[in-house]
Structure formats: C-alpha cells, structure tokens
PyMOL Python script that loads the backbone (N, CA, C, O; Angstrom):
from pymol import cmd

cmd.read_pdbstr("""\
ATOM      1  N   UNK A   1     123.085  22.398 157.042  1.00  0.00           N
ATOM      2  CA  UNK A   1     122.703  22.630 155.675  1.00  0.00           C
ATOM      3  C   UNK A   1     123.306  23.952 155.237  1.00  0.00           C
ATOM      4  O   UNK A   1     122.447  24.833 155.229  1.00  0.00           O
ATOM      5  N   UNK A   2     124.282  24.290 154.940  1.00  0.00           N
ATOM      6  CA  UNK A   2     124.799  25.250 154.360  1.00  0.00           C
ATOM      7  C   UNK A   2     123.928  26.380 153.951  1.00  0.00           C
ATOM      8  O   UNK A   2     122.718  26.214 153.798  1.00  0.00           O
ATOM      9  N   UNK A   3     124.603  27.704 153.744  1.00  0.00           N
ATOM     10  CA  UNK A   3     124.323  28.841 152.639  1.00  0.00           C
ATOM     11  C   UNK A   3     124.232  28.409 151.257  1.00  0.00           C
ATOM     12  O   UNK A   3     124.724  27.448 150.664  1.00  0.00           O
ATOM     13  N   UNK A   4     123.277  29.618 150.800  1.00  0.00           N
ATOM     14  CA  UNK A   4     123.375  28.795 149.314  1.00  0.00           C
ATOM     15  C   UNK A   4     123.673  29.831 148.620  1.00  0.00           C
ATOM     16  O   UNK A   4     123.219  30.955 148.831  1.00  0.00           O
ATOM     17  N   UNK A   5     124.856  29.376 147.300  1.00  0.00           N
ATOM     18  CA  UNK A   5     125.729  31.047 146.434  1.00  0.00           C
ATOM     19  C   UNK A   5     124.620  30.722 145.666  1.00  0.00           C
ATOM     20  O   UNK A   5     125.058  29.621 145.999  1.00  0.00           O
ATOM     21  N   UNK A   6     123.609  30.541 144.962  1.00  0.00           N
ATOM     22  CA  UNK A   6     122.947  31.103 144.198  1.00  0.00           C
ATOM     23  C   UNK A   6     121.187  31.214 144.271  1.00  0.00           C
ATOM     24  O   UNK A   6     120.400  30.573 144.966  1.00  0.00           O
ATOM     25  N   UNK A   7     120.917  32.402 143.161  1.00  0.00           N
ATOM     26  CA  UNK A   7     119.154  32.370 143.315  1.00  0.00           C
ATOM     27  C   UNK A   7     118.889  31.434 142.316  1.00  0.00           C
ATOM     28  O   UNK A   7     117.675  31.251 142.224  1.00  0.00           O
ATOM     29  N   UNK A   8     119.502  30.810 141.581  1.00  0.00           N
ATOM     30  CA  UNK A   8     118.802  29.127 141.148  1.00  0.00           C
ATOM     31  C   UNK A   8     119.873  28.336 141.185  1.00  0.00           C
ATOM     32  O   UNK A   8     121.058  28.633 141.037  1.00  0.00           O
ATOM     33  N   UNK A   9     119.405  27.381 141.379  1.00  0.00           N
ATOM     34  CA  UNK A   9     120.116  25.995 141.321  1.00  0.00           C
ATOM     35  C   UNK A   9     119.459  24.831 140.953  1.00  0.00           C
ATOM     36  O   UNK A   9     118.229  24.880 140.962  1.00  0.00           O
ATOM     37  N   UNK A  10     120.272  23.266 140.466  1.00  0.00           N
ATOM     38  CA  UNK A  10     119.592  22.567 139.881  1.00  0.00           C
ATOM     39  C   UNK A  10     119.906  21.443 140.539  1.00  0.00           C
ATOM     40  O   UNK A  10     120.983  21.336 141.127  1.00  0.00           O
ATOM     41  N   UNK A  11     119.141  20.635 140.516  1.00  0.00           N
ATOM     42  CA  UNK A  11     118.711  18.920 141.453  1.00  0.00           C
ATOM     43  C   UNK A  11     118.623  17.797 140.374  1.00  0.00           C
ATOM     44  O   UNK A  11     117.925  18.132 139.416  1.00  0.00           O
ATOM     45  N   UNK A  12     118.985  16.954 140.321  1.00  0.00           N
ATOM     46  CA  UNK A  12     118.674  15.643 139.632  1.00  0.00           C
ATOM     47  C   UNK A  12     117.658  14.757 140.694  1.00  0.00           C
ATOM     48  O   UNK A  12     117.898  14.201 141.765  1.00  0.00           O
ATOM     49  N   UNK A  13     116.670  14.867 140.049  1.00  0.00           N
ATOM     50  CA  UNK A  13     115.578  13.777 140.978  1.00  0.00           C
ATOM     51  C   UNK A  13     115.564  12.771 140.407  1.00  0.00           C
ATOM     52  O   UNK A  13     115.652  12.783 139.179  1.00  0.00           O
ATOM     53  N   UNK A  14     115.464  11.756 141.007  1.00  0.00           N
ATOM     54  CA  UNK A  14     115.383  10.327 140.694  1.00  0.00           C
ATOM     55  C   UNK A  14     114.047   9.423 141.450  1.00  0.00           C
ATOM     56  O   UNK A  14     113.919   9.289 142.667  1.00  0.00           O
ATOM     57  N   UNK A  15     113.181   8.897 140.468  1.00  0.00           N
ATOM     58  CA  UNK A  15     112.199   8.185 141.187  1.00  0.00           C
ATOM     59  C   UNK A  15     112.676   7.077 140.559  1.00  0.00           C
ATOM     60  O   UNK A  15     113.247   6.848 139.492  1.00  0.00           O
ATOM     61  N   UNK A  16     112.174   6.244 141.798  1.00  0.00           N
ATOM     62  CA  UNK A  16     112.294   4.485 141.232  1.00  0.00           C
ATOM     63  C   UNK A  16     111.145   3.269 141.587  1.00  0.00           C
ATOM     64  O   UNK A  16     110.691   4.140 142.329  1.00  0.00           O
ATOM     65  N   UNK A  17     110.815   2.843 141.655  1.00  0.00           N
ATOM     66  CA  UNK A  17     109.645   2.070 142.173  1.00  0.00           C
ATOM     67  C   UNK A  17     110.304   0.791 142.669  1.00  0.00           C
ATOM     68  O   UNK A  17     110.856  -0.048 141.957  1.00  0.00           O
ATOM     69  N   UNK A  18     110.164   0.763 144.021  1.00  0.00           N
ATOM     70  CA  UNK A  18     110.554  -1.323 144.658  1.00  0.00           C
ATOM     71  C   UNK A  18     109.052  -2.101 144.628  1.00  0.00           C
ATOM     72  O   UNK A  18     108.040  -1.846 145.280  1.00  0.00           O
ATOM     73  N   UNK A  19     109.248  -2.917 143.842  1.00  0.00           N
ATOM     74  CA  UNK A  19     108.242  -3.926 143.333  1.00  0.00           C
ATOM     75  C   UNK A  19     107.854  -4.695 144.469  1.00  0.00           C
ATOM     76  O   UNK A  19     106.807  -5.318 144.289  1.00  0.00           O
ATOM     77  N   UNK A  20     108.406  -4.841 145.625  1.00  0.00           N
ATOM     78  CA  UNK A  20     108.169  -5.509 147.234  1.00  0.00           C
ATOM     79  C   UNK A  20     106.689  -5.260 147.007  1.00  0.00           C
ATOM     80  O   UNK A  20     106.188  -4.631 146.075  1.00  0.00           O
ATOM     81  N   UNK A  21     105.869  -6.057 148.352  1.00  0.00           N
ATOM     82  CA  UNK A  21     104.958  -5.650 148.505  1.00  0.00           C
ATOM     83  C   UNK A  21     104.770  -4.928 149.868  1.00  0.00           C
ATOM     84  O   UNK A  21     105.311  -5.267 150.920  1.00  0.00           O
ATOM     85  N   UNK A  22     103.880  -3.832 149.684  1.00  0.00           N
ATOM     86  CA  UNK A  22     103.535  -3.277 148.637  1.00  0.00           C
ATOM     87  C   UNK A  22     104.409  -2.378 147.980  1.00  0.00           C
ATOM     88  O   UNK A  22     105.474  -1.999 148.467  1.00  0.00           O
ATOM     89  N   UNK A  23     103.895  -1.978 146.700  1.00  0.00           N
ATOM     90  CA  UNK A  23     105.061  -1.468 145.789  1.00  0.00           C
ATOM     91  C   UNK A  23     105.503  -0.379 146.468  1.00  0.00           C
ATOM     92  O   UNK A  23     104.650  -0.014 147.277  1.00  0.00           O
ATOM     93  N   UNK A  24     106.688   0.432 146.476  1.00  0.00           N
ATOM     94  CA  UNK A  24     106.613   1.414 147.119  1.00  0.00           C
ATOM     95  C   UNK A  24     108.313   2.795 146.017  1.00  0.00           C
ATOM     96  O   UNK A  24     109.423   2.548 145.547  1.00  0.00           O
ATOM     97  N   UNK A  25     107.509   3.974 146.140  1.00  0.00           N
ATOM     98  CA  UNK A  25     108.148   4.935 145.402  1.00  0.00           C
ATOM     99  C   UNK A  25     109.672   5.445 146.255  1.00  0.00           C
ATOM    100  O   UNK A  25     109.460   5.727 147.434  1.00  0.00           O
ATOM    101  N   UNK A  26     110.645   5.540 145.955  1.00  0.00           N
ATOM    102  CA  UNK A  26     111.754   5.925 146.453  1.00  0.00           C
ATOM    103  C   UNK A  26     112.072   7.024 145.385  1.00  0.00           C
ATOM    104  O   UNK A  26     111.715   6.972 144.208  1.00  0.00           O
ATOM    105  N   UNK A  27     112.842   8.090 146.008  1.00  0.00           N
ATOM    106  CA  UNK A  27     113.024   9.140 145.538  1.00  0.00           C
ATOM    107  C   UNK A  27     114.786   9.817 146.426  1.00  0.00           C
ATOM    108  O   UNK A  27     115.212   9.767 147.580  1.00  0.00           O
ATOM    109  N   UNK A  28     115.209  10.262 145.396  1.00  0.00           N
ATOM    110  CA  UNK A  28     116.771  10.999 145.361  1.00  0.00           C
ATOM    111  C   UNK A  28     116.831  12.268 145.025  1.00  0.00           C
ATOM    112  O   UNK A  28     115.978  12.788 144.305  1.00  0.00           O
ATOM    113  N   UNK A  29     117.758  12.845 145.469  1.00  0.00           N
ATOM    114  CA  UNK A  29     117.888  14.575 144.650  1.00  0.00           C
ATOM    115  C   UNK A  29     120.020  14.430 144.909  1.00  0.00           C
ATOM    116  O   UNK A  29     120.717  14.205 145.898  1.00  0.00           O
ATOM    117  N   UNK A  30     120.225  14.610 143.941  1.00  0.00           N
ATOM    118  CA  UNK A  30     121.689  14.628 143.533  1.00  0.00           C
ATOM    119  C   UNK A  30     122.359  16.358 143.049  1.00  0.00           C
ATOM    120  O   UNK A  30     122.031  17.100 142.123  1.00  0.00           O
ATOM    121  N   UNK A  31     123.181  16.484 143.919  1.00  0.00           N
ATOM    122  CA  UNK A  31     123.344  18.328 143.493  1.00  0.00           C
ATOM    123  C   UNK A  31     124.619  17.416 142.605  1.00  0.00           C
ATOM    124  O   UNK A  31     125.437  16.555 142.928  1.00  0.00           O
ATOM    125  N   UNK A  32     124.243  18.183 141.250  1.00  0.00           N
ATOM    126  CA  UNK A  32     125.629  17.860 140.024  1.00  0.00           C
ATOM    127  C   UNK A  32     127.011  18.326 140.045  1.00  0.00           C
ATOM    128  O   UNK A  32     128.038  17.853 139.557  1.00  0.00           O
ATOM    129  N   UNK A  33     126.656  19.924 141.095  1.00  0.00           N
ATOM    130  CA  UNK A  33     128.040  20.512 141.187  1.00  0.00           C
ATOM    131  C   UNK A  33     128.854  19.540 141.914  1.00  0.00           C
ATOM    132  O   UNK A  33     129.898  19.097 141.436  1.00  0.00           O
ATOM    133  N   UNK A  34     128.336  19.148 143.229  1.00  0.00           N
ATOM    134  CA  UNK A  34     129.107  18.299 144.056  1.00  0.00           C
ATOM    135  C   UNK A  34     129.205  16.808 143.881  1.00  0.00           C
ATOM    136  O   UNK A  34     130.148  16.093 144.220  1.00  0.00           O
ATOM    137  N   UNK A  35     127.943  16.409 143.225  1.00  0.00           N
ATOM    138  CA  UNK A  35     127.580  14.391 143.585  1.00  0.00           C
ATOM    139  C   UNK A  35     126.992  14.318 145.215  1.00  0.00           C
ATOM    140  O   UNK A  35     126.830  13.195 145.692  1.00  0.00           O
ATOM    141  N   UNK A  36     126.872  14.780 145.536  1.00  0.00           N
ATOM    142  CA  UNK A  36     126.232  15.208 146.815  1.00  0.00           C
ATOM    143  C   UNK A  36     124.867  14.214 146.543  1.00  0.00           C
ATOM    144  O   UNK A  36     124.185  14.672 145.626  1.00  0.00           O
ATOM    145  N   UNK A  37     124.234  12.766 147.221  1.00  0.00           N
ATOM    146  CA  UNK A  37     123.075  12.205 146.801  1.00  0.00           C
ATOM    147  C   UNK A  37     122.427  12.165 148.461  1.00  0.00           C
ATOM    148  O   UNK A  37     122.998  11.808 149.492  1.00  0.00           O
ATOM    149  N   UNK A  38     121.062  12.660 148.266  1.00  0.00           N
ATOM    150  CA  UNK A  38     120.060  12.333 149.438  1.00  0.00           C
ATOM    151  C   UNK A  38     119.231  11.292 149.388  1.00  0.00           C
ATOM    152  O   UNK A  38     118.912  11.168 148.205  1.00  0.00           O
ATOM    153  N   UNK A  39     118.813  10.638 149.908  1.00  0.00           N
ATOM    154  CA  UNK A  39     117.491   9.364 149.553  1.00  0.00           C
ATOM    155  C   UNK A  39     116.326   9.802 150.277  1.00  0.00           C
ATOM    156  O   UNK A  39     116.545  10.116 151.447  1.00  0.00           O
ATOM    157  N   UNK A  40     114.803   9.926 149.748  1.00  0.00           N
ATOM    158  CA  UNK A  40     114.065   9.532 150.578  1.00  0.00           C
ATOM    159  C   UNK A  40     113.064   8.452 150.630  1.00  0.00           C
ATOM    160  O   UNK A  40     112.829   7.855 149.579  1.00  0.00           O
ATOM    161  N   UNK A  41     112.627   8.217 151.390  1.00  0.00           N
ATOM    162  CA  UNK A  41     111.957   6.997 151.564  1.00  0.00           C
ATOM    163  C   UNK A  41     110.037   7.923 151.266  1.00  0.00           C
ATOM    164  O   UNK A  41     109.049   7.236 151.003  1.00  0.00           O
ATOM    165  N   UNK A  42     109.997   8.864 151.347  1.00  0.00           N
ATOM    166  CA  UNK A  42     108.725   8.916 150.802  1.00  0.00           C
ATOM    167  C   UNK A  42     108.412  11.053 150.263  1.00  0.00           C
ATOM    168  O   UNK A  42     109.094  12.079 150.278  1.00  0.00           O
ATOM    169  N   UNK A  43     107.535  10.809 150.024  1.00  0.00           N
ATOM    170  CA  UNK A  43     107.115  12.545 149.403  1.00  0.00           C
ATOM    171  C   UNK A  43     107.744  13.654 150.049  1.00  0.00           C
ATOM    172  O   UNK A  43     108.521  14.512 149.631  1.00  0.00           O
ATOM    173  N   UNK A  44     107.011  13.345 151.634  1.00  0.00           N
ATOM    174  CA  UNK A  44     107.407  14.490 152.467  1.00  0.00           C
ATOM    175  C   UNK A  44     107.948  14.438 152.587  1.00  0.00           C
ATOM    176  O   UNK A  44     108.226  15.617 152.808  1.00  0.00           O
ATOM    177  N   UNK A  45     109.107  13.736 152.767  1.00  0.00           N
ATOM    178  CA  UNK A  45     110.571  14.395 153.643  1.00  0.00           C
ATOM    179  C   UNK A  45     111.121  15.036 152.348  1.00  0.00           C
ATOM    180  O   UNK A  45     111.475  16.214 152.391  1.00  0.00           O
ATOM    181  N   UNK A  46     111.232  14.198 150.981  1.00  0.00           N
ATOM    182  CA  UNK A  46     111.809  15.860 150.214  1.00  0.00           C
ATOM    183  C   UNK A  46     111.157  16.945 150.106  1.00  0.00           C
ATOM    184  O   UNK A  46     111.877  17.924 149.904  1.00  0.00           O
ATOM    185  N   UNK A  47     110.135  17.129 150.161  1.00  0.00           N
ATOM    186  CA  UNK A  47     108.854  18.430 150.387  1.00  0.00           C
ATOM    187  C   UNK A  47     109.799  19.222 151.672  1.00  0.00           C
ATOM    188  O   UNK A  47     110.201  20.381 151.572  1.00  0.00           O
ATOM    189  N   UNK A  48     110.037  18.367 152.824  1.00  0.00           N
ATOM    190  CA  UNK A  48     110.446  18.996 153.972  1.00  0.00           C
ATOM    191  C   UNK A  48     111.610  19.667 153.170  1.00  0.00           C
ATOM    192  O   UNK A  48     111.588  20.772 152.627  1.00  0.00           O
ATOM    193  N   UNK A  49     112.930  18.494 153.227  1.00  0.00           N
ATOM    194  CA  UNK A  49     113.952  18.731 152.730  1.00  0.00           C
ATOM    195  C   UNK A  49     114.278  20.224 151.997  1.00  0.00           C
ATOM    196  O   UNK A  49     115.058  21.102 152.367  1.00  0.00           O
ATOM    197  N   UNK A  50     113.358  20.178 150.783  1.00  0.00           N
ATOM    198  CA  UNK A  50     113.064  21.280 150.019  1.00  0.00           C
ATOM    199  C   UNK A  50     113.032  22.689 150.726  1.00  0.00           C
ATOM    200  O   UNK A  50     113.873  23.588 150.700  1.00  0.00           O
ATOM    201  N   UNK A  51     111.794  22.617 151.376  1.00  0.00           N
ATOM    202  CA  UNK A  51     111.626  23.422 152.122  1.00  0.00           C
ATOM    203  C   UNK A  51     112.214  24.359 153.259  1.00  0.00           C
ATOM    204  O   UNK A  51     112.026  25.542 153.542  1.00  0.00           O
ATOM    205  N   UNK A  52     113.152  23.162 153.897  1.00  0.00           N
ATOM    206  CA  UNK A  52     114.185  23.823 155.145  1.00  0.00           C
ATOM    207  C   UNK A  52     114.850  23.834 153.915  1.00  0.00           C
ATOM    208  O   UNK A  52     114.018  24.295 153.133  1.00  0.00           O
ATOM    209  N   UNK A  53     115.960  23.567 153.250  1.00  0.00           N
ATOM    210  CA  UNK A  53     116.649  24.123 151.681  1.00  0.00           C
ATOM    211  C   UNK A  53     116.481  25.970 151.284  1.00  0.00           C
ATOM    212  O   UNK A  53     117.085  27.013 151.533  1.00  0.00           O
ATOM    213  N   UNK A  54     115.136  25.468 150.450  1.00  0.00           N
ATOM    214  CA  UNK A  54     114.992  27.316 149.973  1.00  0.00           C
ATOM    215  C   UNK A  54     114.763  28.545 151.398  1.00  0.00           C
ATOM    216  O   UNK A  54     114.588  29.761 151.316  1.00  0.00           O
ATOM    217  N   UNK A  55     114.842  27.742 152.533  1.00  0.00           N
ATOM    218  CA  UNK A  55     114.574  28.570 153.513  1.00  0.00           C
ATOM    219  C   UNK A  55     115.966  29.304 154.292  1.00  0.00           C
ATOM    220  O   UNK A  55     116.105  30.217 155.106  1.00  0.00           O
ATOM    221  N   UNK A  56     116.484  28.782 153.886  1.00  0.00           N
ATOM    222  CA  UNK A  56     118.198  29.463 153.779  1.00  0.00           C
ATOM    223  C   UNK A  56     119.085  30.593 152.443  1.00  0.00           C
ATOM    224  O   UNK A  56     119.616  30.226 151.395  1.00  0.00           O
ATOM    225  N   UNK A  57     119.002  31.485 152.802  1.00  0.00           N
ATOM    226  CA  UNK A  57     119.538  32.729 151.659  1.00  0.00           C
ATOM    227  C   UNK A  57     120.900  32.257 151.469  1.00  0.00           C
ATOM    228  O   UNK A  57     121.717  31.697 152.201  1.00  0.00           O
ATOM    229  N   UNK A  58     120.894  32.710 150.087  1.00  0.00           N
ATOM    230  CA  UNK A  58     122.017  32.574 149.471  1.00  0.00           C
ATOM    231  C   UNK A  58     123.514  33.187 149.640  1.00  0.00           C
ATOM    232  O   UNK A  58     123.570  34.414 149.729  1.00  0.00           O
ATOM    233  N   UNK A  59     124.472  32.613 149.682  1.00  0.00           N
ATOM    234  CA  UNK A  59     125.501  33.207 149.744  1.00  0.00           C
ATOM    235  C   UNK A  59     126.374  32.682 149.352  1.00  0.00           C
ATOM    236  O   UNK A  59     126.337  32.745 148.123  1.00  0.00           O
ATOM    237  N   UNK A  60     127.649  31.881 149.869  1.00  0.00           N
ATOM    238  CA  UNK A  60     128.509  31.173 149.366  1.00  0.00           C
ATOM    239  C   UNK A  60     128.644  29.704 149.519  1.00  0.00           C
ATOM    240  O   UNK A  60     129.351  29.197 148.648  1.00  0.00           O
ATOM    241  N   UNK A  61     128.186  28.947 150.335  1.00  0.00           N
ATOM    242  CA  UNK A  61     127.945  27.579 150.600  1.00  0.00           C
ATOM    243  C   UNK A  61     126.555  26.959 149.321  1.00  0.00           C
ATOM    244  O   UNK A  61     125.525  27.506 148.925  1.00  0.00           O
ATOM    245  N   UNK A  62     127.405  25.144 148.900  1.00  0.00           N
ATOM    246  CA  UNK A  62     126.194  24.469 148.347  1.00  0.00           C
ATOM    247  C   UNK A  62     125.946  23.473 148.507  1.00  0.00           C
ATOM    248  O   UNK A  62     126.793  23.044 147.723  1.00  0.00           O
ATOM    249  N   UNK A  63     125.457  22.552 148.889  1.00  0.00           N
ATOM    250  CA  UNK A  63     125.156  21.419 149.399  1.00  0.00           C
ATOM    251  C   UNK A  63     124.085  20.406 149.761  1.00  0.00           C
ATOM    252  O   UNK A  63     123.207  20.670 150.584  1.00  0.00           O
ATOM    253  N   UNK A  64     124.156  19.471 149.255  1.00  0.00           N
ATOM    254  CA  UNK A  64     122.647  18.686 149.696  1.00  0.00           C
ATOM    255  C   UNK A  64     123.171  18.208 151.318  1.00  0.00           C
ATOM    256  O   UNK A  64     122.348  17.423 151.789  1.00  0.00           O
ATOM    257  N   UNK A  65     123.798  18.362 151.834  1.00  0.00           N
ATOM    258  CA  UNK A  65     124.406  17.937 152.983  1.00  0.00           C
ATOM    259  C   UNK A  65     123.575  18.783 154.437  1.00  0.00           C
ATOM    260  O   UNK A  65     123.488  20.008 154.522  1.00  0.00           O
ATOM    261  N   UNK A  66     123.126  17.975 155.297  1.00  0.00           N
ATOM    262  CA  UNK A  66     122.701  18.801 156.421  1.00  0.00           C
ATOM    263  C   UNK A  66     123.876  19.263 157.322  1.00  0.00           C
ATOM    264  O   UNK A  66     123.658  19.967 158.308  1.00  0.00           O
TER     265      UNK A  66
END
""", "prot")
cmd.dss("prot")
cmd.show_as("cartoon", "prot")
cmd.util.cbc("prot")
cmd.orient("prot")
C-alpha cells in the first residue's frame, strides 16, 4: 500500500445492493487520480482498508493498491 503525497484525498464510494437472497450490500472505493477500483464484500474490510490507508504518512506514492 504505498505512501501517500497528500493530507487529503478523495474516494468514489460506490454502494450497490444484490437482490440474491439474502439481499446483500457491496461496496467499492475508486481513487479518480488513478481508476485504481477495490471491492468489498462487506463494512469492515473497508473500515479495515481505511484504516491500514490513513495509517501510512504522506509523501509521494497514491494508490488504492496493496
């Protein structure tokens, strides 16, 4: 997961709902600079995601990429 060059940056989240049973929420985060797309299959792992993310200081690397 890279360095990150800045103190903000921006995410495109995407929720979607699969009508299967049972219904179930899917969720994306897309970095715009790159097209860079993650999927998750439920809350926490982007909570995680997030988390190991802002837990890396900024510098010159950006990436949704581990």
């Amino acid at each position: 997961m890279g360095k990150r060059p800045l103190r903000h940056h921006s995410f495109i989240l995407t929720l979607w709902l699969e009508t299967a049973e049972p219904p179930t929420w899917h969720l994306s985060l897309e970095d715009p600079h790159t097209a860079v797309r993650r999927g998750f299959k439920e809350m926490q792992e982007l909570v995680r995601f997030l988390e190991a993310w802002t837990a890396v200081p900024p510098t010159t690397d950006q990436s949704l990429e581990e």
